[in-house]
DOTOR-259241 format. One record per residue: residue number from 1; chain; x, y, z of N, C-alpha, C in turn. Coordinates in nm, 4 decimals. Atoms other than C-alpha are relative to their C-alpha. Layout:
N
> NUM  A  X  Y  Z  X  Y  Z  X  Y  Z
...
% end
This chain:
195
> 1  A  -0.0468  -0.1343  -0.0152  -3.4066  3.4724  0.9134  0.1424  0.0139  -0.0567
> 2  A  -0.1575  -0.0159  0.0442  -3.0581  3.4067  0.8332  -0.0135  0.0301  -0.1483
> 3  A  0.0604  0.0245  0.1688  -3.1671  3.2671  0.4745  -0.0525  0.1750  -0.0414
> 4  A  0.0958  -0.1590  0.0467  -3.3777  3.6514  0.4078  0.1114  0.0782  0.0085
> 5  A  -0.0633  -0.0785  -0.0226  -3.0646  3.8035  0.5576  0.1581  -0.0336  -0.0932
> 6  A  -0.0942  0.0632  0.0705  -2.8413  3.6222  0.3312  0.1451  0.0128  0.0568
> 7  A  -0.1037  0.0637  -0.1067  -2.5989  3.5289  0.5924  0.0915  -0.1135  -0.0772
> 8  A  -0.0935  0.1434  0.0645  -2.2824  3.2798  0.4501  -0.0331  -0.1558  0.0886
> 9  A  -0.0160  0.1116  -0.0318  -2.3199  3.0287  0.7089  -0.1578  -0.0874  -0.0705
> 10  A  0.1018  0.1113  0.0377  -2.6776  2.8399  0.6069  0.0199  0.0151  -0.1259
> 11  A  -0.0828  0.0130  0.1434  -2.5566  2.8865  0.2321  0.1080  -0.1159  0.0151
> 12  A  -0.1517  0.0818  -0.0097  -2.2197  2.6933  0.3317  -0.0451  -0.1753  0.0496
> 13  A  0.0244  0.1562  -0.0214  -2.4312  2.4298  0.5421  -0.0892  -0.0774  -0.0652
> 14  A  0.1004  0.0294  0.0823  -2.6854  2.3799  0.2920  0.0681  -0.0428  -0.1405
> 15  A  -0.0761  0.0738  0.1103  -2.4275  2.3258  0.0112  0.0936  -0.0841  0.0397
> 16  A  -0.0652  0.0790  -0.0416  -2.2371  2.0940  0.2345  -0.0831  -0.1126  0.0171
> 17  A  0.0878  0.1309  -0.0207  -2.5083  1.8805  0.3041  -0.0558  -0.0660  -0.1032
> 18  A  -0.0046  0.0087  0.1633  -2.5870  1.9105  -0.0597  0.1206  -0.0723  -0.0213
> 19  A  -0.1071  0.0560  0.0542  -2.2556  1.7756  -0.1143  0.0160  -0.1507  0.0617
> 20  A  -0.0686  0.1352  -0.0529  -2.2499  1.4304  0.1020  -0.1875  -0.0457  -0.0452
> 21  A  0.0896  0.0775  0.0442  -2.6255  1.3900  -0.0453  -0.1323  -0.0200  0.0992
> 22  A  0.0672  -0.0474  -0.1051  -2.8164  1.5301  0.2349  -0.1376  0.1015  -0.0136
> 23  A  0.0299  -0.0844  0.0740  -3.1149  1.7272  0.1451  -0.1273  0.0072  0.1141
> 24  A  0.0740  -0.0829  -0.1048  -3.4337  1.8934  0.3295  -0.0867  -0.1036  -0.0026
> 25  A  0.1061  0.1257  -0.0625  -3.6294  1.5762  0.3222  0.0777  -0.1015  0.0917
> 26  A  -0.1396  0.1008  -0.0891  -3.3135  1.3874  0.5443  -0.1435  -0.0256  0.1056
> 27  A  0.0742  0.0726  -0.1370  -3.4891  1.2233  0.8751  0.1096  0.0935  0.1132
> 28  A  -0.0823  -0.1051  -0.0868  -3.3564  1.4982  1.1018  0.0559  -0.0725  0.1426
> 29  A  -0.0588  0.0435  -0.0790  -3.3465  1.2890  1.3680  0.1353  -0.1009  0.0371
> 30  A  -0.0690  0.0604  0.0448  -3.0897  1.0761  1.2305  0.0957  0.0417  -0.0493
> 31  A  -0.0825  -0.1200  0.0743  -2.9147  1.3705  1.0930  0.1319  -0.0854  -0.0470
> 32  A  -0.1552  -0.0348  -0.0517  -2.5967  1.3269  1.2429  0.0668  -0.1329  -0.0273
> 33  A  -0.0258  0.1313  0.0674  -2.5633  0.9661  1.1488  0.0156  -0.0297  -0.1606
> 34  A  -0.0123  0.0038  0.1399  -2.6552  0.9795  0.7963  0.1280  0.0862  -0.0337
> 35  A  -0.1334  -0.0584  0.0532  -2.3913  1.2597  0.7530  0.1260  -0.0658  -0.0139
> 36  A  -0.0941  0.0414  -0.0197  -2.1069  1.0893  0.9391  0.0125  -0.0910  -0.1116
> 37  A  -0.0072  0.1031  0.0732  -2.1667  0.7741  0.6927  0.0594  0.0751  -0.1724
> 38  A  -0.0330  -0.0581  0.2259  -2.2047  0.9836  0.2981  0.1446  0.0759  0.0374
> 39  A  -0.1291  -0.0268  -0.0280  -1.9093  1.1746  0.4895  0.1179  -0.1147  -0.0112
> 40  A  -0.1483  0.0710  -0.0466  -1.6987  0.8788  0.5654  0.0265  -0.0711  -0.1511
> 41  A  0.0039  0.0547  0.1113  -1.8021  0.7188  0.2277  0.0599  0.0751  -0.1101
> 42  A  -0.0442  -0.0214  0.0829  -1.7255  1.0048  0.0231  0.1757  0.0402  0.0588
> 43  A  -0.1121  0.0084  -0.0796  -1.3835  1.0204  0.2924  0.1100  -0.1316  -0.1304
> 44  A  -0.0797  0.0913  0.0246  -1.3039  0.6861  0.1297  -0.0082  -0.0428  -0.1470
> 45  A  0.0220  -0.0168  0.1386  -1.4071  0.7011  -0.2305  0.1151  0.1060  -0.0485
> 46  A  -0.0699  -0.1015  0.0147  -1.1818  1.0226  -0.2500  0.1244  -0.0540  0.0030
> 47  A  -0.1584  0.0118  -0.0387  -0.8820  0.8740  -0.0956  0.0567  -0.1177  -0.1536
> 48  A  -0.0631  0.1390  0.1204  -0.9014  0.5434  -0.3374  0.0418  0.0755  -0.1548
> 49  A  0.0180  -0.0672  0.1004  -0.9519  0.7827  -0.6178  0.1626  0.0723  -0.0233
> 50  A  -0.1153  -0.0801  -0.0613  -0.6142  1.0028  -0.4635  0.1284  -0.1570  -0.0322
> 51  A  -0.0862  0.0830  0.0276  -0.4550  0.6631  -0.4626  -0.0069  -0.0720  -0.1469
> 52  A  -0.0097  0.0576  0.1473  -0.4994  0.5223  -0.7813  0.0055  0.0915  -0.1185
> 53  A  -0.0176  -0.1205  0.0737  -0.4000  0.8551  -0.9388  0.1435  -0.0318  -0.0777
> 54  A  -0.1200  0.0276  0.0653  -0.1099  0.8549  -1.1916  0.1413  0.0671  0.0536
> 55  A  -0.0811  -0.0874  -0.0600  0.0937  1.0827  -0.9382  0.0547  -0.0861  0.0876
> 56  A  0.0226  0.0496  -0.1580  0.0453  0.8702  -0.6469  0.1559  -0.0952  0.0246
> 57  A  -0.0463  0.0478  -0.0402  0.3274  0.7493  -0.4779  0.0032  -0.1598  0.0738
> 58  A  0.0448  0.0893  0.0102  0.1545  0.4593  -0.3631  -0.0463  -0.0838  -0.0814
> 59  A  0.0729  0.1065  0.1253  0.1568  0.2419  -0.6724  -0.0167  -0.1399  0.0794
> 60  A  0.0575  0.1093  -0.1026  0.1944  -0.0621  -0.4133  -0.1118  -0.0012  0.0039
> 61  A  0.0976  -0.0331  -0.0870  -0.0510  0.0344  -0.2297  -0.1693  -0.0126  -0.0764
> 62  A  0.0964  -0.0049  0.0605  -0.3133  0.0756  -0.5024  -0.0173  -0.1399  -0.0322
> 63  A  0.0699  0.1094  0.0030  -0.2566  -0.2805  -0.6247  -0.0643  -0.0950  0.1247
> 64  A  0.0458  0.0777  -0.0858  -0.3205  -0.4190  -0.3097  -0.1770  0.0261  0.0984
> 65  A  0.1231  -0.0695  -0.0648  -0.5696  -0.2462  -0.1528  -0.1169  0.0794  -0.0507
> 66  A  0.1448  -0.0585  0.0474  -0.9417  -0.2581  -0.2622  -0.1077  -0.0277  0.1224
> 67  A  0.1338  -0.0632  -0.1039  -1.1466  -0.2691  0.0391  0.0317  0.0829  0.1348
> 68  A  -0.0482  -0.1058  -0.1522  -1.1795  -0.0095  0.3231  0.0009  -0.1279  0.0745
> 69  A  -0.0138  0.0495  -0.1121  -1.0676  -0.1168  0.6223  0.1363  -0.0467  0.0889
> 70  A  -0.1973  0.0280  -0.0526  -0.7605  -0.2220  0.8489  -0.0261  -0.1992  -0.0176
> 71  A  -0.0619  0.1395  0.0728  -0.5691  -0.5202  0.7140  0.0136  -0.0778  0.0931
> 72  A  -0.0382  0.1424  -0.0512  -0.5599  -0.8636  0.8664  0.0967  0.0269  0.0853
> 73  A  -0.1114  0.0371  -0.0294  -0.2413  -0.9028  0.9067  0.0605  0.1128  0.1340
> 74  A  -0.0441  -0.0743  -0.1033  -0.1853  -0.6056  1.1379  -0.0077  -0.0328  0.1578
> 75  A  0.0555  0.1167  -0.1352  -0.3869  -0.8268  1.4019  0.0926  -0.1119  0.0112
> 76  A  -0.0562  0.1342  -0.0124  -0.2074  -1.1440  1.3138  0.1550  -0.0314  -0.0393
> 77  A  -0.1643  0.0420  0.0283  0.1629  -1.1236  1.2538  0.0725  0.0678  0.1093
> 78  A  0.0045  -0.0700  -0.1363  0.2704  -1.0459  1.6202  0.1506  0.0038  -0.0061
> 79  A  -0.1407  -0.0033  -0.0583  0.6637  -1.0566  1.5905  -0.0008  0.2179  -0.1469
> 80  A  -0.0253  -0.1288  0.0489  0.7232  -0.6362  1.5352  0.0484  0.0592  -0.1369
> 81  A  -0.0888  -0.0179  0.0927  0.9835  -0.6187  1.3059  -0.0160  -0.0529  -0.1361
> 82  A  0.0796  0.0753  0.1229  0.8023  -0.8714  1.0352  -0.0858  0.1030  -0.0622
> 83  A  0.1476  -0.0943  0.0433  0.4826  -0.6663  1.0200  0.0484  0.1408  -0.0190
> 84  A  -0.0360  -0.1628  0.0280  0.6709  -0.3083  0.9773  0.0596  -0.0277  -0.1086
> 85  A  -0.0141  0.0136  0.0829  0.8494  -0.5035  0.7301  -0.1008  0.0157  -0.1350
> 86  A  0.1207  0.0009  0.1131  0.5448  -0.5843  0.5115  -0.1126  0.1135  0.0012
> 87  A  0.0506  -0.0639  0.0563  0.4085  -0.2615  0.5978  0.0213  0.1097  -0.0937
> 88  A  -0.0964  -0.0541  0.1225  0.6799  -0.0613  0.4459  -0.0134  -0.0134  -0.1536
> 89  A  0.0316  -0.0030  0.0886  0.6792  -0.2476  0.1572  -0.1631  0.0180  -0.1336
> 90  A  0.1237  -0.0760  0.0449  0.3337  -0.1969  0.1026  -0.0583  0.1390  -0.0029
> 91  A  -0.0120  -0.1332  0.0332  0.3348  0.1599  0.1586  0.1010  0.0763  -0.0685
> 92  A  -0.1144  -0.0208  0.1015  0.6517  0.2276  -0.0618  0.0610  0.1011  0.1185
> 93  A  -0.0703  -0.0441  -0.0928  0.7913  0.3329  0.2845  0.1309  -0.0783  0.0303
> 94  A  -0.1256  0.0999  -0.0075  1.1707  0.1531  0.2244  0.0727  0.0609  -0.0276
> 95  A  -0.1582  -0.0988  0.0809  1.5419  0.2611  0.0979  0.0129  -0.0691  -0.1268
> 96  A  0.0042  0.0364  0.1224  1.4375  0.0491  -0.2215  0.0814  0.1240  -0.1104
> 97  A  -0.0483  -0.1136  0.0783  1.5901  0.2848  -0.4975  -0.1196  0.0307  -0.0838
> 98  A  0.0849  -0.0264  0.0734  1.2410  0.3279  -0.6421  -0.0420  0.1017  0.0766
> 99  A  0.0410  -0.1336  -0.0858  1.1694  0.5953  -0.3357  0.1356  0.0596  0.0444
> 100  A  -0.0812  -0.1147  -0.0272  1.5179  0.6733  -0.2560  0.0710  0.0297  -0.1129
> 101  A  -0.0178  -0.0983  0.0906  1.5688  0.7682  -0.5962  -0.0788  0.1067  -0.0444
> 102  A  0.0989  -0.0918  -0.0028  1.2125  0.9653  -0.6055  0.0601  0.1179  0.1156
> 103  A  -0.0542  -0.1033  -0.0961  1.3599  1.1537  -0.3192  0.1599  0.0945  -0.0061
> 104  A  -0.0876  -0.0494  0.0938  1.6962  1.2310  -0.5290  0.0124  0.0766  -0.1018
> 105  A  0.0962  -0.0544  0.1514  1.5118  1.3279  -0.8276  0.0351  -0.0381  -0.0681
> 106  A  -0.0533  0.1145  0.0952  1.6297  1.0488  -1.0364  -0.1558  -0.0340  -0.0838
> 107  A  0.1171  0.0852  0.0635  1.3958  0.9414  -1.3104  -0.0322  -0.1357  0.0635
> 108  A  0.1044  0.1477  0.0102  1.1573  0.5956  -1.2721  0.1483  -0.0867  -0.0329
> 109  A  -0.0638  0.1237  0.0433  1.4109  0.4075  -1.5148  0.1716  0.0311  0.0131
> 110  A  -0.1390  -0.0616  -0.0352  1.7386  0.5822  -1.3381  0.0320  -0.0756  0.1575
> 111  A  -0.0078  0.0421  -0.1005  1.6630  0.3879  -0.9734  0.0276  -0.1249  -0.0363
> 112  A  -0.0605  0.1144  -0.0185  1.8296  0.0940  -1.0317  0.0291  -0.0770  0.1169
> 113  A  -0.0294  0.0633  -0.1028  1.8873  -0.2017  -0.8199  0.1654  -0.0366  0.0109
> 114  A  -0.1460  0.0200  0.0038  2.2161  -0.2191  -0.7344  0.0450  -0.1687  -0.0236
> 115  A  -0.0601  0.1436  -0.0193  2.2565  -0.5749  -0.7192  -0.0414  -0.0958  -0.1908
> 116  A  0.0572  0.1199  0.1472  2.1102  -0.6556  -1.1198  0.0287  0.0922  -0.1094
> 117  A  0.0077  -0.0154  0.1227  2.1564  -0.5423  -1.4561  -0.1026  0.0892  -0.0532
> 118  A  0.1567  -0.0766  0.0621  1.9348  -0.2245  -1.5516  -0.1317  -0.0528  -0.0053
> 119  A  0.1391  0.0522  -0.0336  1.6195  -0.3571  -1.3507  -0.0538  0.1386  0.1166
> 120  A  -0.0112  -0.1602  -0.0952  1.4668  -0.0371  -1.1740  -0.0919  -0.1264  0.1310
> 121  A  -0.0505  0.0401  -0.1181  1.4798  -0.1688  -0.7981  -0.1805  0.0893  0.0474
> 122  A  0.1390  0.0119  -0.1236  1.0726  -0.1539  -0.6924  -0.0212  -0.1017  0.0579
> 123  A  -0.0080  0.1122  -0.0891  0.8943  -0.3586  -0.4763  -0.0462  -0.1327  -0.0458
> 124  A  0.0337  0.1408  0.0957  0.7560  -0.6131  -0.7757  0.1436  -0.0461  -0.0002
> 125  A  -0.1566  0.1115  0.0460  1.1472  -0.6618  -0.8533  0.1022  -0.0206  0.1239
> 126  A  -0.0205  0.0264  -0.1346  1.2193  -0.6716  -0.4840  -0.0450  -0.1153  0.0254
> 127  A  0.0941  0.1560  -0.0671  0.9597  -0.9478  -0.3837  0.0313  -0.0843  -0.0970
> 128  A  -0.0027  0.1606  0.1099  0.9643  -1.1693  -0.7312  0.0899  -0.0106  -0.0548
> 129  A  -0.0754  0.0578  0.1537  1.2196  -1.1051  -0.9387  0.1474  0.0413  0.0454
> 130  A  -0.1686  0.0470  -0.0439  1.5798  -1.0300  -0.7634  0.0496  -0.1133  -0.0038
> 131  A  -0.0621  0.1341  0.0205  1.8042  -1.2687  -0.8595  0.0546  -0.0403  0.1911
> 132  A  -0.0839  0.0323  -0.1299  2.0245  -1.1919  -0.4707  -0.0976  -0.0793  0.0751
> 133  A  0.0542  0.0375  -0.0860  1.7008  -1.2977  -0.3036  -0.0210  -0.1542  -0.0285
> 134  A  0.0287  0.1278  0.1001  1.6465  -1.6365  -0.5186  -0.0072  -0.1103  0.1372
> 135  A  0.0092  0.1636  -0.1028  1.7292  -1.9165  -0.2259  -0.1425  0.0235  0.0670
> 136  A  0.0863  -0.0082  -0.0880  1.5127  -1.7303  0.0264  -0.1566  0.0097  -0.1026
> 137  A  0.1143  0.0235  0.0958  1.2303  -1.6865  -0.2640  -0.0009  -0.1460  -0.0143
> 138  A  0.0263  0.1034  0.0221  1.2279  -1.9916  -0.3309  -0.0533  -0.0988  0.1248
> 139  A  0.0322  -0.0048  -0.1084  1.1817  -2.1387  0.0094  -0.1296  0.0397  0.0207
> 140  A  0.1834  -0.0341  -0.0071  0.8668  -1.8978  0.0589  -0.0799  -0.0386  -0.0780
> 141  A  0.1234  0.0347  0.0834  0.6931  -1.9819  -0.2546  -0.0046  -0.1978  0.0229
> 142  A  0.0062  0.1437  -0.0441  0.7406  -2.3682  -0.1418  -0.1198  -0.0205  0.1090
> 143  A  0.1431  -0.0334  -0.0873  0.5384  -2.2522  0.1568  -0.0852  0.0799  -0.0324
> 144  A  0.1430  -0.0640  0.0512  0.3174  -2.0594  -0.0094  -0.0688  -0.0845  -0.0437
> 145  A  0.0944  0.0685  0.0504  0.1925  -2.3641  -0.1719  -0.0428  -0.0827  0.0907
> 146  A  0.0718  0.0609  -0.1311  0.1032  -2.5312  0.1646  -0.1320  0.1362  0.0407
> 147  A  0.1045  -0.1098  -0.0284  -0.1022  -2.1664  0.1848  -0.1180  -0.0299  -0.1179
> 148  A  0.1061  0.0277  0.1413  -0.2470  -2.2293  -0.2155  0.0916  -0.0643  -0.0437
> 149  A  -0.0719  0.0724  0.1059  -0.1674  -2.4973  -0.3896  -0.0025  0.0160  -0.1412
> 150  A  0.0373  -0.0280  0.1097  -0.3002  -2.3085  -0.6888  0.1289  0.0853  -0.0568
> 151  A  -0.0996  -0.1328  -0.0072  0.0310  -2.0394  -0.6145  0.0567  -0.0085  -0.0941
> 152  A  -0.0934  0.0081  0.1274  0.2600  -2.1971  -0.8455  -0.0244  0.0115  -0.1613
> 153  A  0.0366  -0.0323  0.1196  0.0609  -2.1625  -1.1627  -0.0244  0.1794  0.0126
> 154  A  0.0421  -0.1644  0.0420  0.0030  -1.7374  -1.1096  0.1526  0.0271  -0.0626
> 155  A  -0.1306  -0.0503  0.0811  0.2519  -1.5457  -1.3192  0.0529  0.1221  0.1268
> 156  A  -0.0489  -0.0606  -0.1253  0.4657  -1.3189  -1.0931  -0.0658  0.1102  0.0545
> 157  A  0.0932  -0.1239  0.0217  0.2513  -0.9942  -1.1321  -0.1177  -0.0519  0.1155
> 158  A  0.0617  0.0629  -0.1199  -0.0188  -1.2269  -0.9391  0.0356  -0.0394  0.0889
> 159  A  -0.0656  0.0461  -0.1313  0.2026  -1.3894  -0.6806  0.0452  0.1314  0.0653
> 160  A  -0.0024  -0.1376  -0.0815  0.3155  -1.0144  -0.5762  -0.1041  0.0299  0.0714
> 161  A  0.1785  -0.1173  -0.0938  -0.0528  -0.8854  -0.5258  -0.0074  -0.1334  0.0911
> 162  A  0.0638  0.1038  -0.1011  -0.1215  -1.2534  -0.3717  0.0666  -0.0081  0.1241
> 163  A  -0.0739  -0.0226  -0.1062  0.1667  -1.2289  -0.1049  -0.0042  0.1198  0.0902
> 164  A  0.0615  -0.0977  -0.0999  0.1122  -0.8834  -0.0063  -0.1222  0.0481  0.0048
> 165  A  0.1355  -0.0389  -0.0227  -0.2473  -0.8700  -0.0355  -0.1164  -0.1455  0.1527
> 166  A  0.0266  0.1245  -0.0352  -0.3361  -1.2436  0.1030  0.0335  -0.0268  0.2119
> 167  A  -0.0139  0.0225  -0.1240  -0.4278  -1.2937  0.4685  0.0994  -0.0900  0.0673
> 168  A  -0.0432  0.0855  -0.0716  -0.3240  -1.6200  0.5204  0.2038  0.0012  -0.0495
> 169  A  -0.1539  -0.0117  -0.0292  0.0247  -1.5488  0.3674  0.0947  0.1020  0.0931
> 170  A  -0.0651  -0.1672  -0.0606  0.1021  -1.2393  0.5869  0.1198  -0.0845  0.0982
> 171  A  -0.1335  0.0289  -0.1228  0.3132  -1.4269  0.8637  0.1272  -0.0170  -0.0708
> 172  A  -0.1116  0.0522  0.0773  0.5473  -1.5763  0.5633  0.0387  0.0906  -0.1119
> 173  A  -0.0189  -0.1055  0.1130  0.5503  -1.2881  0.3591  0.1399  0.1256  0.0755
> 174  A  -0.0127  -0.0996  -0.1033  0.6091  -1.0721  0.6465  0.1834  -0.0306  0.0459
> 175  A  -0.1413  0.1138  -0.0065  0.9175  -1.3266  0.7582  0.1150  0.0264  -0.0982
> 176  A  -0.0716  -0.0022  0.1098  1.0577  -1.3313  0.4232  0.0456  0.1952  -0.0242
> 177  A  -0.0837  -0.1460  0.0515  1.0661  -0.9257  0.3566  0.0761  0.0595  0.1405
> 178  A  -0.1242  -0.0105  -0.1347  1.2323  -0.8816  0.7181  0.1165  -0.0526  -0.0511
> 179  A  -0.1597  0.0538  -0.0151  1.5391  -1.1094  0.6414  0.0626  0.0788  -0.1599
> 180  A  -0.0976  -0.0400  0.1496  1.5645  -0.9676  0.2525  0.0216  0.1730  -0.0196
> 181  A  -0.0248  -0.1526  -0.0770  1.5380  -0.5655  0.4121  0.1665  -0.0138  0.0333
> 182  A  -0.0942  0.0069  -0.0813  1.7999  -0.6856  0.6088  0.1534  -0.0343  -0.0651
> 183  A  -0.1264  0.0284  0.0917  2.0341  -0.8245  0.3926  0.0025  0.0962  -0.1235
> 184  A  0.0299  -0.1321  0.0687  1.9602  -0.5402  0.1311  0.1044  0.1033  0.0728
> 185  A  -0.0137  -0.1097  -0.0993  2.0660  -0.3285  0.4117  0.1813  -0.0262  0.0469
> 186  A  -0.1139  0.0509  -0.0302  2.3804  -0.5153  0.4675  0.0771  0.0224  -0.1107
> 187  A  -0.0581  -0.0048  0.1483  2.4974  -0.5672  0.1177  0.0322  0.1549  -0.0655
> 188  A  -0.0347  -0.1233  0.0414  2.4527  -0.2019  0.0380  0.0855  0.0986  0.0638
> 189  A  -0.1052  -0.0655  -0.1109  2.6352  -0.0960  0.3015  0.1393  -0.0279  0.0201
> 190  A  -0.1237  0.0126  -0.0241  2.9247  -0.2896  0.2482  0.0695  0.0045  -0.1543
> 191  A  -0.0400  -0.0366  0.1341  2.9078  -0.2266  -0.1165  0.0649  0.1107  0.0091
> 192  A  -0.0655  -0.1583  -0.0137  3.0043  0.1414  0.0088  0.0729  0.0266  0.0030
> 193  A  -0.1184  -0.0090  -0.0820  3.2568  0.1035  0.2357  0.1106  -0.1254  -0.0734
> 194  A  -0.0463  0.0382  0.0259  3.3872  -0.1503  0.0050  0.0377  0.0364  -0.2075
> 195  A  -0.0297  -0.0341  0.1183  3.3073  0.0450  -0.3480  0.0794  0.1071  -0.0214
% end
């Protein structure tokens, strides 16, 4: 009756159900299940799609993260302040100058790291390639090779994704971007009050 009376709503739910792949032969009794799923699927197809966009603020984020789901490490790195560390830097949630110059309106190759030589200050030249961090880098990738002994042959591009993507390194990853936040945080601060 609706349908004859050409009513919007069974139009709207009939091209919605059309849209997650739902169609008049579905198993009705199951409805509500099948939906939730092509829903949550095309939920998470969309977002990866959103993230791996050339806009996306999350360039981290994209290399690290290819399967749904919540990360390891959120379970297993129990000291607070570690694990907000490494989730920061994985969500490009930091005072790096690669977001607090996006939030300035500084070009890409205008966020410099204060501490190096026209190197724009993300979280690849944060984690691998700061010279200030060098002792404490060095150190972690020593224990990283008690994690893989394969570590020391990846080129840095791989040891990034492998440190913040990599279960079993999360406690020492996690460790390591806490104390180099921190001293970041120090250094720039007394660069201020001292530049």
């Amino acid at each position: 009756m609706a349908t004859e009376h050409n009513l919007p709503w069974p139009i709207l739910t009939k091209n919605h159900l059309d849209s997650v792949g739902i169609g008049p032969d579905s198993d009705v009794e199951n409805m509500h299940r099948a939906t939730f799923e092509k829903l949550k699927e095309k939920f998470h197809r969309d977002s990866f799609e959103e993230i791996n966009s050339e806009h996306s603020k999350l360039r981290t984020y994209a290399k690290i993260k290819t399967e749904i789901g919540m990360e390891d490490y959120l379970n297993s790195i129990e000291n607070v302040r570690d694990r907000t560390a490494l989730t920061k830097i994985r969500l490009s949630n930091h005072d790096l100058m690669i977001e607090k110059g996006r939030h300035q309106g500084l070009q890409e190759n205008q966020r410099l790291c204060p501490f190096c030589d026209n190197k724009v200050e993300n979280e690849h030249h944060f984690v691998v390639e700061c010279s200030t961090y060098d002792v404490l880098r060095q150190d972690l990738f020593v224990k990283m090779m008690e994690v893989d002994n394969t570590f020391h042959v990846l080129d840095k591009n791989e040891k990034f994704i492998f440190l913040l993507s990599n279960s079993a390194a999360g406690k020492l990853i996690s460790e390591y971007l806490n104390k180099t936040l921190q001293i970041r945080r120090f250094l720039a601060e007394n660069y201020k009050q001292n530049g």
